[in-house]
C-alpha positions in Angstrom: -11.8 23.2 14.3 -7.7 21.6 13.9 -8.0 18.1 13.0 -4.7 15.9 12.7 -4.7 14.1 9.6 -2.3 10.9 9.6 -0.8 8.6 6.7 1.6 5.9 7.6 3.2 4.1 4.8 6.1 1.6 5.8 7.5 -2.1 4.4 10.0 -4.5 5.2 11.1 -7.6 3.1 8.8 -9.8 4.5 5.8 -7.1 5.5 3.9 -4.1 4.3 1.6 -1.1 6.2 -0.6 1.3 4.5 -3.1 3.1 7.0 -5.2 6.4 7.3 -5.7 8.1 10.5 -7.8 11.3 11.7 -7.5 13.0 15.2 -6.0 9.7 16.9 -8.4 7.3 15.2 -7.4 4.5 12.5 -10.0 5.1 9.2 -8.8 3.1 6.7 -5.9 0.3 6.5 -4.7 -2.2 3.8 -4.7 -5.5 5.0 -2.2 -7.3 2.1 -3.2 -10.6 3.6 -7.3 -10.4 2.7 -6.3 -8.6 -0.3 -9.0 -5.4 0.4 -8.7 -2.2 2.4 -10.8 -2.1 5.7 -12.3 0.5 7.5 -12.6 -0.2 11.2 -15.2 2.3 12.1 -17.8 1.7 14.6 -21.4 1.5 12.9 -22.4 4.5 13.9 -20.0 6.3 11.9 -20.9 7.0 8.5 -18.9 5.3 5.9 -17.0 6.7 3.8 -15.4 5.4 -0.2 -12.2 6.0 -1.3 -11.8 4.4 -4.6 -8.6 3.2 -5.6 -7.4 3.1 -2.1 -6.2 -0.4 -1.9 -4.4 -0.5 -5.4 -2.9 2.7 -4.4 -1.6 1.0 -1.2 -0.3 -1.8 -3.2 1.4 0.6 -5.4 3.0 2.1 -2.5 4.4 -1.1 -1.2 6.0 -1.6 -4.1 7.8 1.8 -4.5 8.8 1.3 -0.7 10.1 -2.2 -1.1 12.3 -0.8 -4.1 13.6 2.3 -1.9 14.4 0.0 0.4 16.3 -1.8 -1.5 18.2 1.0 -3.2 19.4 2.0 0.5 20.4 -1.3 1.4 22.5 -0.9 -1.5 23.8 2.4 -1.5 24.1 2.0 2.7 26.0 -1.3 2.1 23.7 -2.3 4.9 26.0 -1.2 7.4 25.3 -2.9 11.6 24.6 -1.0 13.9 27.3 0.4 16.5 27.2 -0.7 19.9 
């Protein structure tokens, strides 16, 4: 059986995205604003734990924001040609 496994990590200066997907469906997300990880699964499905998930997301957001702003930097933020 192929499944298609999905992690999306992302972050701006203002906002943040940490979410795991399987075969199309969103399992697990950080919402940054509640402070907790949700898992949007209908209640039939069974639950599942992933401890350490939300820190982990925070931690992520923070190595993003500083990527981000090491390319800004380096990229001397250049506009975008028309």
């Amino acid at each position: 059986v192929l499944h298609i496994d999905l992690v999306i990590t992302g972050c701006s200066d203002s906002d943040g995205l940490n979410m795991y997907g399987l075969d199309g469906e969103e399992m697990w997300y950080a919402d940054f604003n509640k402070g907790e990880g949700v898992m949007p699964l209908p209640p039939f499905a069974d639950p599942f734990t992933y401890p350490g998930a939300y820190e982990g997301a925070v931690g992520n957001q923070g190595i993003c924001k500083a990527n981000l702003a090491t390319c800004i930097k380096a990229y001397k933020n250049p506009e975008e040609k028309i």
